[in-house]
N, C-alpha and C positions, 0 to 999 in steps of 0.2 A: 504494500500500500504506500509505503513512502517510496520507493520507487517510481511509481506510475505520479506522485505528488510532484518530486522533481523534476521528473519530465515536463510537467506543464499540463500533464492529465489530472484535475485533480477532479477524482468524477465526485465524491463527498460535498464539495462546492459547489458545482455543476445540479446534484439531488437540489440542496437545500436551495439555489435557486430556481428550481422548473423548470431547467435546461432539459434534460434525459426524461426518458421514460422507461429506461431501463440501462443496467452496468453489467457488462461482462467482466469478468476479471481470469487472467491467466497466465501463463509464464509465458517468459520472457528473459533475453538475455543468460541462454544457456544453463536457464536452471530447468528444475524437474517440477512437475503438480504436485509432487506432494510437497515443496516448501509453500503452500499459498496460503496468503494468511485471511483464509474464508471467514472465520466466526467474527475476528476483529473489522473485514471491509462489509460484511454484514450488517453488523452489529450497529456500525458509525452511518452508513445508507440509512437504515432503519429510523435511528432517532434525527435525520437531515430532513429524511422526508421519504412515511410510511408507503406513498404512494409508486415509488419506482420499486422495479422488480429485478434482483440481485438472481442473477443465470453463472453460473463458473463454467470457464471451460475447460475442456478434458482433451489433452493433445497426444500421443499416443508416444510419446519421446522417451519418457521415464531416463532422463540423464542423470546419471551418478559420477560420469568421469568424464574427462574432459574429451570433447571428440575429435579434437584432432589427435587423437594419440590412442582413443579407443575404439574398436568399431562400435556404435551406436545399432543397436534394435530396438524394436518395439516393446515396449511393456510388457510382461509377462502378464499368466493371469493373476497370479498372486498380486502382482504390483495394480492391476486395474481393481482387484478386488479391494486391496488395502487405499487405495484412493477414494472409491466411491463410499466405503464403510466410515470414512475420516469423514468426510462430506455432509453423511447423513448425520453423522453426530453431531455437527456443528449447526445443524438446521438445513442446509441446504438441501433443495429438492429440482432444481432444474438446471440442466445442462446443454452445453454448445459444444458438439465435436467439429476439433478445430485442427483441418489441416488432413482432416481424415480420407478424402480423396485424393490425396496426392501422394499417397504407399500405396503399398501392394496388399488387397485386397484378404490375402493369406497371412497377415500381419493378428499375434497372439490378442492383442487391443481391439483389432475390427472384430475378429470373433466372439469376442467379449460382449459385445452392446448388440453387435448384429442379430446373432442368434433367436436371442427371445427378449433382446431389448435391455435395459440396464436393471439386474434384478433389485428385489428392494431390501430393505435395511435390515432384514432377520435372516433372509436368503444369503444377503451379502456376508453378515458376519459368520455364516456357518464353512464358508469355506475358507480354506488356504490361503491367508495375507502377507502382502510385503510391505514395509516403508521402509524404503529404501532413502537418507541422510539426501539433499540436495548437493550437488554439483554448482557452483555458481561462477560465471566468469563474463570478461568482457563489457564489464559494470562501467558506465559514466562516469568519469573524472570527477571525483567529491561526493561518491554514493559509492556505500560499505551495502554490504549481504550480509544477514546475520546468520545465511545459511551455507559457509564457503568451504571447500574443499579443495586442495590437501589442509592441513592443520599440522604447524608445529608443535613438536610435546617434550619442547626443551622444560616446560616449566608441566608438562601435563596441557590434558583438555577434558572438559564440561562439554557435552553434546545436549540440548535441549529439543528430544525427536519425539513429534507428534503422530498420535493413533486415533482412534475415536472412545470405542468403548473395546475392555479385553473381553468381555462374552467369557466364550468356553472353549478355548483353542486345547488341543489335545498336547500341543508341545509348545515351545518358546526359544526361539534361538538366532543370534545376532552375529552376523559374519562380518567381519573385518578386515582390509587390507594397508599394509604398511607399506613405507619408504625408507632406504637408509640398513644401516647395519642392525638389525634385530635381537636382540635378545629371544630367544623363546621365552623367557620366565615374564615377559611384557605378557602377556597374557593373562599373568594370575592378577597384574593389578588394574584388569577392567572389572566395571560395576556396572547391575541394572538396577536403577535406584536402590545403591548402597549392598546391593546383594551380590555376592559372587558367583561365578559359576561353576554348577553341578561339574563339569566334564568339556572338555574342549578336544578339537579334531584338528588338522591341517583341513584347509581349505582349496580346492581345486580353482588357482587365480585366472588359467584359459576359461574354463567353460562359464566361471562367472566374470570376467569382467572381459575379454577378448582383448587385448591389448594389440598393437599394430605391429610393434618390433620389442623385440627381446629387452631392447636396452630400457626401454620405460614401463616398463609390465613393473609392478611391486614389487618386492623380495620375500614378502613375507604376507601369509593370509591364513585367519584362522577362524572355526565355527565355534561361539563358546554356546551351550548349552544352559538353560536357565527353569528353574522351578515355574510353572505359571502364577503364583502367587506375589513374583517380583517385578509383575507389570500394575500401571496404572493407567485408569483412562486418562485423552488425554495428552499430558506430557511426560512423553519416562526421561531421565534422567543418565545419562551414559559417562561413565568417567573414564581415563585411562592415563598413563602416563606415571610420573617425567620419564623419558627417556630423551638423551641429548643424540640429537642429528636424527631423530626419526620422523614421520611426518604420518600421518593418515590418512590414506588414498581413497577409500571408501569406506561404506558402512551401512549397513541392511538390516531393520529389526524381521524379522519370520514368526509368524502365528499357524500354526496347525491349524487344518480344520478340527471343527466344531467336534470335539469327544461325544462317543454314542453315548444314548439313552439308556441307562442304568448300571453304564460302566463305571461310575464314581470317579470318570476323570481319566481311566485308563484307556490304552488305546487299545483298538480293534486287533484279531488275531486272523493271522492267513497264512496260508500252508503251499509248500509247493512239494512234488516229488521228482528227485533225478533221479536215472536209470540210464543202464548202457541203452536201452531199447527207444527212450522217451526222451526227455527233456534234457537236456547235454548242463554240467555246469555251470560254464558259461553266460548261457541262455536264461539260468536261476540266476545269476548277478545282474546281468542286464537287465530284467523283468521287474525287478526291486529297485534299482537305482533307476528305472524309469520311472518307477510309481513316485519315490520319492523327491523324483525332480517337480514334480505334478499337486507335487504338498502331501500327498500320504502318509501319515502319522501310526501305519498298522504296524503292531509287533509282528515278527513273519518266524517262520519256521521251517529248513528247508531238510525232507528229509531224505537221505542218499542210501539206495538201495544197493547192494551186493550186487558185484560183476569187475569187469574192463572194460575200464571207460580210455578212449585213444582222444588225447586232447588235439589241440591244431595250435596249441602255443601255450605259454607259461600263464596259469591264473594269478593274478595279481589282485591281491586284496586289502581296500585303505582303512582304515580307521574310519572312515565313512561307514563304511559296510556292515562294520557290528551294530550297526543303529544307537540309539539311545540308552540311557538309564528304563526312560519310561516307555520304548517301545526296542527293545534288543531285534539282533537278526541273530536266530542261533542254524547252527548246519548242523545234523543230527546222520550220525552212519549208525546202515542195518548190522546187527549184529548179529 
């Protein structure tokens, strides 16, 4: 909002004289929809003059890193899901897709709204969310972002990252990417409002953030793992740091979908079976790290029958793979 004031837009002033009869607001300047400060350009419309009607718009960009150095894609669904969930919390209920004919049609964001329209506020919060930290750059000479990345953390940093309401997300986990020579043990001293994390992973820094060339990809990326208890609606709280010469390249909070009905929070259970005859190895790793790309939150079970099994190259298994505290992947042989 103080950006669009400096510019010379200032639609606030514009309401309260009977200029507008209605305010779009939306990113700009290479930031991402989820830094948009909806409740507060709401809120200030609202008491200027009740009678303009406040529409956000939804651009299908979801930038976290800077795009000349990252290849840029469209919003995932988690990241359209955690945007419209933010939205309805704040009050908002109408939107302007902006920019949305000018990609490719097979883009994760057009599938989002196209399908059966933008679902609504119960439907939203029950699946798989992102908010993903703003990217901000290329800002006017004498106008600051409160939302900027990378972040140095000679002295430490405070993230103040907005969600809407936590609902009943099945898991909770925030991926991070660093700059600079890393410590590993940088990890124990992040918080989500003051809470530490259950369990942390290396984080795969290609298939989440695609970087252009080797030499400015991160050095360092990691998944920390968190209780759902240590979210709030809202604004959570993220701290990390000091570490001297490091920096923050990105940063992604993750909500599970919605935990079933009478699990008390736990996640769902699913089974696979390998055999030399049926399902190859492989094929059970792949199946799993697809689900979980997709937000899947199931404890799984995979259980491997007796025989020779002839592989077609060496299994490689991350620290990803054993799943969670609260949803494990176990491999079970017949015995």
């Amino acid at each position: 909002m103080a950006m669009a004031k400096n510019l010379g837009t200032d639609a606030v002033a514009w309401a309260k004289e009977g200029l507008v009869d209605w305010v779009v607001s939306g990113a700009f300047f290479n930031t991402n929809d989820s830094g948009l400060e909806c409740e507060e350009f709401r809120t200030a419309l609202s008491a200027a003059n009740p009678k303009v009607k406040f529409i956000v718009s939804f651009d299908r960009s979801g930038i976290m890193l800077d795009p000349y150095d990252f290849h840029l894609r469209g919003a995932s669904r988690a990241q359209c899901a955690g945007f419209f969930e933010r939205m309805y919390a704040e009050g908002v209920r109408d939107f302007y897709g902006f920019n949305f004919f000018r990609y490719n049609p097979g883009d994760p964001s057009m599938r989002f709204v196209q399908k059966d329209g933008i679902p609504g506020e119960a439907a939203v919060r029950a699946e798989a969310r992102s908010y993903p930290f703003t990217y901000s750059d290329s800002v006017p000479a004498g106008m600051t972002s409160p939302n900027k990345l990378p972040v140095k953390l000679d002295k430490g940093a405070v993230f103040d990252l907005k969600i809407g309401k936590v609902g009943e997300p099945s898991e909770v986990w925030l991926q991070m990417a660093f700059d600079g020579k890393v410590d590993p043990s940088l990890q124990e001293t992040v918080r989500l409002n003051g809470m530490k994390a259950a369990k942390s992973v290396p984080a795969d820094i290609k298939g989440w953030l695609r970087p252009r060339h080797a030499h400015i990809a991160p050095t360092f990326a990691c998944r920390l793992y968190f209780p759902v208890c240590a979210l709030k609606d809202k604004v959570n709280k993220i701290s990390v740091g000091p570490a001297e010469g490091v920096r923050v390249r990105a940063l992604e909070l993750f909500l599970g979908p919605k935990a079933a009905k009478g699990a008390a929070g736990k996640a769902a259970k699913r089974t696979l079976t390998v055999s030399p005859e049926g399902m190859t190895p492989r094929a059970a790793i792949e199946t799993i790290r697809a689900a979980k790309a997709k937000g899947d939150a199931s404890q799984w079970t995979v259980h491997v029958k007796k025989g020779r099994y002839v592989l077609d190259g060496t299994l490689v298994f991350t620290p990803e793979d054993s799943g969670t505290p609260e949803a494990p992947v176990r491999w079970i042989g017949e015995k």
